[in-house]
C-alpha positions in Angstrom: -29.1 -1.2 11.3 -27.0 1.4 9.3 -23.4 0.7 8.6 -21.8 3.4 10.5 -23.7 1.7 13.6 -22.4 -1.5 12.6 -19.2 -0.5 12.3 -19.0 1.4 15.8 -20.6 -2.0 17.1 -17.5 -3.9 15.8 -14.8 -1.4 16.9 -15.7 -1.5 20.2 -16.1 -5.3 20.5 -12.4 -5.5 19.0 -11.2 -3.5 21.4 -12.2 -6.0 24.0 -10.6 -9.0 22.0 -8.2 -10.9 24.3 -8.3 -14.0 21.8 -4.8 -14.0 19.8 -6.0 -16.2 17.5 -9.3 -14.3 17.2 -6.9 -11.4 15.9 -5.2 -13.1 13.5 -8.0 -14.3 11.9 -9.6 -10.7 11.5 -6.3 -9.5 10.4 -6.0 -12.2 7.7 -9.6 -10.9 6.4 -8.2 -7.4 6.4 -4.8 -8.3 4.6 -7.1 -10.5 2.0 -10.0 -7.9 1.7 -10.5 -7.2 -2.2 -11.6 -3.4 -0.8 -8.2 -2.4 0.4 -6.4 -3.9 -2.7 -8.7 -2.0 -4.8 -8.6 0.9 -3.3 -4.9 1.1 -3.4 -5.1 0.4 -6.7 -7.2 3.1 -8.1 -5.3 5.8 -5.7 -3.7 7.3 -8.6 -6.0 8.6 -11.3 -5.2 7.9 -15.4 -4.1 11.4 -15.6 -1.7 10.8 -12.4 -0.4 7.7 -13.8 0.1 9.6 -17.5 1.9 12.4 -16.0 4.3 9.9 -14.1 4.8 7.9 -17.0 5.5 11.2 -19.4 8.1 12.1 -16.5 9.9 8.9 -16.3 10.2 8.8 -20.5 11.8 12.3 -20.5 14.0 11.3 -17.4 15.2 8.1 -20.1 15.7 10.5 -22.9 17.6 12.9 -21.1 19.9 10.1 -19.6 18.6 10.5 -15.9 18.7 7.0 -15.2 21.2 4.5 -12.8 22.0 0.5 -13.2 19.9 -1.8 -11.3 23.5 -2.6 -9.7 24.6 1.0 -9.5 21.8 1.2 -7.1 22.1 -1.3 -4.8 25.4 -0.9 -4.2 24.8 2.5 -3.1 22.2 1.7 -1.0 24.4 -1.3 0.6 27.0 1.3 0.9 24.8 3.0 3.3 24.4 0.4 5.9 27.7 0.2 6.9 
């Protein structure tokens, strides 16, 4: 059985799930699956993360930069 078959297999039975709890536990293995945190980690290349890292030294240098507080309060500032 190929994995694109197995896959289908599994979607359609989850869309049938009724079970609450059978749904919690397949979202648990989803938020705790060592694939997705992987893949999020690896979805900037080196040179991405080099580039970003080169910008946000020159932003320092240049004095583009705000206080931790500076920033909240703005952002608090906002909601009302």
């Amino acid at each position: 059985m190929d994995l694109a078959f197995r896959k289908k297999e599994l979607i359609s039975w989850l869309t049938h799930v009724e079970n609450e709890n059978v749904l919690d536990k397949v979202e648990l293995i989803r938020k705790n699956s060592g694939d997705t945190v992987f893949s999020n980690a690896l979805s900037n290349s080196i040179d991405e993360v080099g580039m970003k890292l080169d910008k946000s030294y020159q932003d320092i240098e240049e004095g583009r930069v705000h206080l931790q507080e500076d920033v909240e309060a703005y952002f608090v500032s906002k909601k009302k």
